[in-house]
C-alpha positions in Angstrom: -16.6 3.3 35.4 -14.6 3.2 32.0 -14.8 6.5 29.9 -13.2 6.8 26.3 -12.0 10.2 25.0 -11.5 10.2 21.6 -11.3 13.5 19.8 -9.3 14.5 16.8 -7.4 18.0 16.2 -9.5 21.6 16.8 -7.5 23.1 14.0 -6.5 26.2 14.4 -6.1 25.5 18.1 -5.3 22.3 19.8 -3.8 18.9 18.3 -5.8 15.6 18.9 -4.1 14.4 22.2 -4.1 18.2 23.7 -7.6 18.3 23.2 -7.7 14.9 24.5 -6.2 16.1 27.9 -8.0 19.1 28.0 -11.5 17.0 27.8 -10.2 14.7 30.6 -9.4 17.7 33.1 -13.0 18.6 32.7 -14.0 14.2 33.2 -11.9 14.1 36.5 -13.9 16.9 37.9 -17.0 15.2 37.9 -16.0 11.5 37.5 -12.8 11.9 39.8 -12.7 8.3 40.2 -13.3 6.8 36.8 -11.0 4.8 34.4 -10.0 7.4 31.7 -9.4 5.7 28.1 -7.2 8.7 26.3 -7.2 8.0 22.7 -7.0 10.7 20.3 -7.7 9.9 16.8 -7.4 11.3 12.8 -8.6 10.2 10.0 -5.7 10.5 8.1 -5.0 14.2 7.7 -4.0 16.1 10.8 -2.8 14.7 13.8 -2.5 11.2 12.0 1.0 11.0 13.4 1.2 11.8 17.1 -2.4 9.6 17.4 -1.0 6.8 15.9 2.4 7.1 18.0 0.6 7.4 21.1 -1.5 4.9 20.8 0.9 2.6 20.0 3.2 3.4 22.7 5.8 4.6 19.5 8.2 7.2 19.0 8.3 10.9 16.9 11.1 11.5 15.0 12.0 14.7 13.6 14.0 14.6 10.0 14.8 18.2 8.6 13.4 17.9 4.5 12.7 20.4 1.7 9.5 22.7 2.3 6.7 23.1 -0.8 8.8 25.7 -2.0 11.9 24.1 -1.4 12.7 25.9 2.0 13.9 23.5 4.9 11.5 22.5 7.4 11.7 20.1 10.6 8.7 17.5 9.8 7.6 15.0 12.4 6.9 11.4 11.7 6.5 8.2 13.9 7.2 4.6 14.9 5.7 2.0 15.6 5.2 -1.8 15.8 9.0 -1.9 17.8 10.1 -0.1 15.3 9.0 -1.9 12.1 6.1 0.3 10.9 6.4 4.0 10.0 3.6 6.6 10.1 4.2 9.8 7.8 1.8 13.0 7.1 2.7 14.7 4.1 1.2 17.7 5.0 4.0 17.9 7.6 7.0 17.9 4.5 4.4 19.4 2.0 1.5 21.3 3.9 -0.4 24.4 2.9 0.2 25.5 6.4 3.9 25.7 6.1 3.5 28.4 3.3 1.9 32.1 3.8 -1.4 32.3 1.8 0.7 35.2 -0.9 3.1 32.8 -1.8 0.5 29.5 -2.7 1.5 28.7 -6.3 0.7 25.0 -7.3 2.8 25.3 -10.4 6.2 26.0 -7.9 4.9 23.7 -5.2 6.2 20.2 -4.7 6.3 16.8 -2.8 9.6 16.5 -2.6 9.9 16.5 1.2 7.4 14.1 1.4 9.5 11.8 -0.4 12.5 12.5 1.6 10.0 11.5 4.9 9.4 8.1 2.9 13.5 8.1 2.4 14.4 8.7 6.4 11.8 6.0 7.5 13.5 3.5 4.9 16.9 4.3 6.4 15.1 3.7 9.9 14.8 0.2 8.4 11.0 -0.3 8.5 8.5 -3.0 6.6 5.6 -0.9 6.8 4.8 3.0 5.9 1.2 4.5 6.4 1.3 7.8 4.5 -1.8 10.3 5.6 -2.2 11.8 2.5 -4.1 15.6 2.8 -3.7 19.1 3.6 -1.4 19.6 0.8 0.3 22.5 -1.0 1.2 20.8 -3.9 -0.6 19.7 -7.3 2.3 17.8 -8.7 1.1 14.3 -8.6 3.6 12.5 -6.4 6.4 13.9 -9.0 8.4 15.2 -6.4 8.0 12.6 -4.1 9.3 10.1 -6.5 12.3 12.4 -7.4 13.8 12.0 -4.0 13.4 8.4 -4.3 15.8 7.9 -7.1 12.7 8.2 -9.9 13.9 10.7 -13.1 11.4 12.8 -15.0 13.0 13.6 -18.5 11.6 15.9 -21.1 12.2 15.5 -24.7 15.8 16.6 -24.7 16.4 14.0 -22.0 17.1 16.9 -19.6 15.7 15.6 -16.1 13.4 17.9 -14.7 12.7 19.8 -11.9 9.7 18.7 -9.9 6.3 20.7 -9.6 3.2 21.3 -10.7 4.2 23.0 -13.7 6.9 20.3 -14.6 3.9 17.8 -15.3 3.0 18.8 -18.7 7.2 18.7 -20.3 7.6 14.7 -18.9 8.3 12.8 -21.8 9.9 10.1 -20.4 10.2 8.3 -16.8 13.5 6.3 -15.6 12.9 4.0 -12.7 16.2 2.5 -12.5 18.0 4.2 -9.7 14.6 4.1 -7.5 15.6 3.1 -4.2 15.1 -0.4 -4.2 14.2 -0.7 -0.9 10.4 -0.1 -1.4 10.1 -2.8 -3.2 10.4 -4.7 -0.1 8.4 -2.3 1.8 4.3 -2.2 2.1 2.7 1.3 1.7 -0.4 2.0 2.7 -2.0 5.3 2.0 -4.7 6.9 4.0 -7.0 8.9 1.9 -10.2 11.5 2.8 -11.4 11.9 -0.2 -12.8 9.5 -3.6 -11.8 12.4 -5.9 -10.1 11.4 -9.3 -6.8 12.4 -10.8 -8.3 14.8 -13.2 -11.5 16.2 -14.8 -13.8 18.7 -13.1 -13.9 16.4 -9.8 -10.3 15.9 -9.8 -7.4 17.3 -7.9 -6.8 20.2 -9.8 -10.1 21.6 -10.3 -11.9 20.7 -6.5 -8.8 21.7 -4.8 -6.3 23.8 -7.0 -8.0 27.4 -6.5 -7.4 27.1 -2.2 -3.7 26.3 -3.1 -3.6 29.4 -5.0 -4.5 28.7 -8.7 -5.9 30.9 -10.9 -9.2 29.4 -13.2 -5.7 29.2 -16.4 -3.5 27.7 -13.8 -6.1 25.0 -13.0 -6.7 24.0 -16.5 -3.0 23.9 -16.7 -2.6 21.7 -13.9 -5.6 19.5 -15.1 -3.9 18.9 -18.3 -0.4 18.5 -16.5 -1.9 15.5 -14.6 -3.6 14.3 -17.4 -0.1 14.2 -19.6 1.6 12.7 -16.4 -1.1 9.8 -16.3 -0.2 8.6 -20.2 2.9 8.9 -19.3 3.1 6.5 -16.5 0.5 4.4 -18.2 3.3 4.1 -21.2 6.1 4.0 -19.1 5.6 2.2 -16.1 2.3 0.2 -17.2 0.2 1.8 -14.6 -3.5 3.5 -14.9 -3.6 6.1 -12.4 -6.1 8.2 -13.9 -9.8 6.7 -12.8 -8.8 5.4 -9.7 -10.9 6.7 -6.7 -8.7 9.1 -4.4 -6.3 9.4 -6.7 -6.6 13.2 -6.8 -5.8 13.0 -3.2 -3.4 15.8 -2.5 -2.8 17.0 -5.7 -2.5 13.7 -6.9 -0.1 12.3 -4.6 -1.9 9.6 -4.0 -1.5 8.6 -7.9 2.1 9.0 -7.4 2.2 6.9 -4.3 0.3 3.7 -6.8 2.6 4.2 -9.3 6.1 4.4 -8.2 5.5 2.9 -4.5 2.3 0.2 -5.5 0.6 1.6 -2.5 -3.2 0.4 -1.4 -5.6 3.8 -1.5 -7.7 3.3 1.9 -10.2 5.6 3.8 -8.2 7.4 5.9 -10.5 6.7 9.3 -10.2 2.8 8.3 -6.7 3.2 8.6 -6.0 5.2 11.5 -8.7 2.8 13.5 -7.3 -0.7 12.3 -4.4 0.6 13.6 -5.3 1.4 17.1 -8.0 -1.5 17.3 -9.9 0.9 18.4 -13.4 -1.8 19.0 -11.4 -3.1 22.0 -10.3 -0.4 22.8 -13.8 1.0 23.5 -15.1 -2.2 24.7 -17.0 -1.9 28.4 -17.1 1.9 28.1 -20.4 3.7 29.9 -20.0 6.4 27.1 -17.1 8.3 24.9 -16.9 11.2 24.3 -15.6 12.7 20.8 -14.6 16.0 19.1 -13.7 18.4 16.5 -13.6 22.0 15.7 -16.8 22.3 13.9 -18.9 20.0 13.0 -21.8 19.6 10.2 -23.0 17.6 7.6 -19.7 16.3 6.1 -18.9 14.6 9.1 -21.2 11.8 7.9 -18.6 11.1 4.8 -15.7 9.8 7.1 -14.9 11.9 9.5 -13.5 10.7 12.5 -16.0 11.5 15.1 -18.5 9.9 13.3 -16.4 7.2 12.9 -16.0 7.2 16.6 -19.6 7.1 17.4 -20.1 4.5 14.6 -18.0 1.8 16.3 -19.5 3.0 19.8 -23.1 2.5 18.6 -22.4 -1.2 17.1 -21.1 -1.6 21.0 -24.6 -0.5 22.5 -22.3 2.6 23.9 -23.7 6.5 23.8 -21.4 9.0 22.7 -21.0 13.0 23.1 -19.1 15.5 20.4 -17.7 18.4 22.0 -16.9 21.0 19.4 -16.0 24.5 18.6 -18.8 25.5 16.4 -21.8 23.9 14.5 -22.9 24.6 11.3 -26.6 24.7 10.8 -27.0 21.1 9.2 -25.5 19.6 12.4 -28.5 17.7 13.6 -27.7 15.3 10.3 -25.3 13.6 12.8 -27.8 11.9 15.5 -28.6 9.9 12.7 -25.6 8.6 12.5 -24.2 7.4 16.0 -23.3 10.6 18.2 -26.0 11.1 21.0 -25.8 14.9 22.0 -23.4 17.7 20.7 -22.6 20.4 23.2 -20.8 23.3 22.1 -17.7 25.1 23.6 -18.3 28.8 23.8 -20.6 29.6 26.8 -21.1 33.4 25.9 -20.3 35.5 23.0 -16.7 36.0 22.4 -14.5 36.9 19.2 -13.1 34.1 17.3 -9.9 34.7 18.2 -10.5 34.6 21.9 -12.3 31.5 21.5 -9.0 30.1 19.5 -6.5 30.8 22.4 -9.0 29.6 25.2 -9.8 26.9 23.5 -7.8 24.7 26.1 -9.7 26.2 29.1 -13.4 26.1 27.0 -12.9 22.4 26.0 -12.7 21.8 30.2 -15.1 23.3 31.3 -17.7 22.3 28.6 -16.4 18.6 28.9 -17.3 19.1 33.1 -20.9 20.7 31.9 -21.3 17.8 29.8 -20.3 15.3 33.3 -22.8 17.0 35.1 -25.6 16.4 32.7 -25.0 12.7 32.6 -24.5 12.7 36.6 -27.5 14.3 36.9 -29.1 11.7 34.2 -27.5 9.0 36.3 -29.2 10.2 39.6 -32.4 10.4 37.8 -32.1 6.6 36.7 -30.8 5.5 40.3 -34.2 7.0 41.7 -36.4 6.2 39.0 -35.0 2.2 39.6 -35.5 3.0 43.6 -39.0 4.3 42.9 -40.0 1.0 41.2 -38.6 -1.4 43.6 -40.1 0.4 46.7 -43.5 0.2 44.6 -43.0 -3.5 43.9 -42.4 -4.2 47.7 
């Protein structure tokens, strides 16, 4: 019997393929002699990396690059394809995560280690770069990002400028020439969550800004920083950033990545599964079995356990989500491919024993889980035995 288990990341608590072996611990307990399928997956944001690299038999690299603030972090990105495709998360280079919630300041932060990544997987000598694009610190549209590729933002003294969120609204002028001219030869695809614009009261400033720290001022600041930057490149570089669909991605990296880089905005999920063909990969399963941390009603816009179940309903195959907590518009999701959703806390417990147990709780409620469809199974097998013996 073939089983896939395809969860993404518990944040807070385990990474997509740790989850992953945790799940199958609990599997081999009941189903000691099936064929496990481990396939962790992302849609983009979290764990986009190690899913991708695993799945595609590739390699992590580590490449030491300038923090949101400036401060040097180790950030992890992957190969694959042999070598020829690279597989970056910016939130690794230019993360919320990597900054304590007192110093968030959008107008300091910037995506210049991201662009450094971009830099170290060109040196690698790749033809391919996916870029997860989410979980950012920054607001700076991509400005830093381009800087460390050779890309000069001048203000109206020809001064170049330093990149950030507050640098947006002093660009005057942008000088391509000493881009690296190696990404011209290069295609750059970036995976996207979310349809939000570059600016206006949907865009990245004014949806995301105040959880990276801005003040109500600092968002219309930021709004009107973008908003400057998008003339700017329109004038300069002859590109419209500001109504395309996810361009407020990450504080408008996303824009930055069209308009210095030509990249293709896709959903994230369609990304991350083209790449590990994931169809054939669940071809012939008897079920999967999918997680997160919590799940509700936004899973239905493109998460990727939904995504999951999606691709295993089209395939006649049931699927199970195993998560940390619900919220109280779960149920949304039977309408939408996953089959039963069984949590992982047994009896009450503080959150933050349920964090570090989280390992040990995914087990045991994957082998609860087993057990239900063994019993199911048993049920079947008699209720088939039953009708034979009546038709004899």
């Amino acid at each position: 019997m073939k089983i896939v288990i395809a969860p993404q990341a518990f944040k807070g608590s385990l990474t997509a393929p740790e989850a992953t072996e945790a799940i199958a611990r609990g599997v081999r307990q009941v189903f000691g002699r099936a064929d496990l399928v481990l396939l962790p997956v992302a849609d983009g944001g979290e764990g986009t990396v190690r899913a991708l690299v695993r799945a595609r038999g590739g390699t992590l690299v580590t490449a030491r690059v300038q923090g949101p603030l400036g401060e040097p972090v180790n950030a992890l990105w992957g190969l694959i394809g042999n070598g020829a495709e690279a597989v970056i998360e910016m939130a690794e280079a230019s993360g919320i995560t990597l900054i304590r919630r007192d110093e968030r300041n959008p107008l300091r932060t910037s995506t210049l280690g991201t662009g450094e990544l971009i830099r170290d997987a060109l040196n690698a000598g790749v033809r391919k770069i996916l870029i997860g694009v989410g979980g950012s610190a920054t607001n700076d549209g991509g400005m830093g990002m381009a800087v460390a590729l050779g890309v000069r933002f001048l203000d109206s003294s020809g001064t170049p400028l330093k990149p950030s969120g507050a640098a947006l609204e002093r660009i005057d002028r942008i000088d391509i020439t000493g881009m690296d001219a190696r990404i011209r030869d290069v295609e750059v695809v970036a995976a996207v969550d979310v349809t939000n614009p570059l600016c206006g009261p949907e865009g990245a400033s004014a949806v995301y800004g105040p959880q990276k720290g801005a003040t109500a001022d600092m968002v219309r600041r930021l709004d009107e920083g973008l908003a400057h930057y998008a003339a700017v490149i329109r004038s300069d570089l002859g590109v419209d950033v500001a109504d395309i669909s996810g361009a407020g991605a990450a504080g408008g990296l996303a824009a930055g990545l069209v308009a210095f880089l030509g990249a293709q905005l896709r959903p994230g999920v369609e990304v991350v599964f083209r790449a590990i063909d994931i169809e054939t990969r669940l071809r012939g399963a008897a079920f999967v079995i999918t997680g997160e941390g919590r799940m509700d009603r936004q899973d239905i816009y493109g998460k990727a356990p939904l995504a999951v179940a999606k691709h295993a309903r089209n395939l006649g195959i049931p699927t199970i989500a195993i998560v940390g907590s619900t919220g109280r518009d779960y149920r949304i999701v039977f309408d939408h491919g996953i089959d039963a959703v069984i949590g992982i806390v047994n009896r009450p417990m503080p959150l933050d024993r349920a964090l570090s147990e989280s390992h040990r709780l995914l087990t045991e409620a994957a082998m609860r889980a087993c057990r239900m469809i063994r019993v199911g199974m048993r049920v079947e097998r008699n209720r088939k035995q039953d009708y034979n013996s009546v038709q004899e």
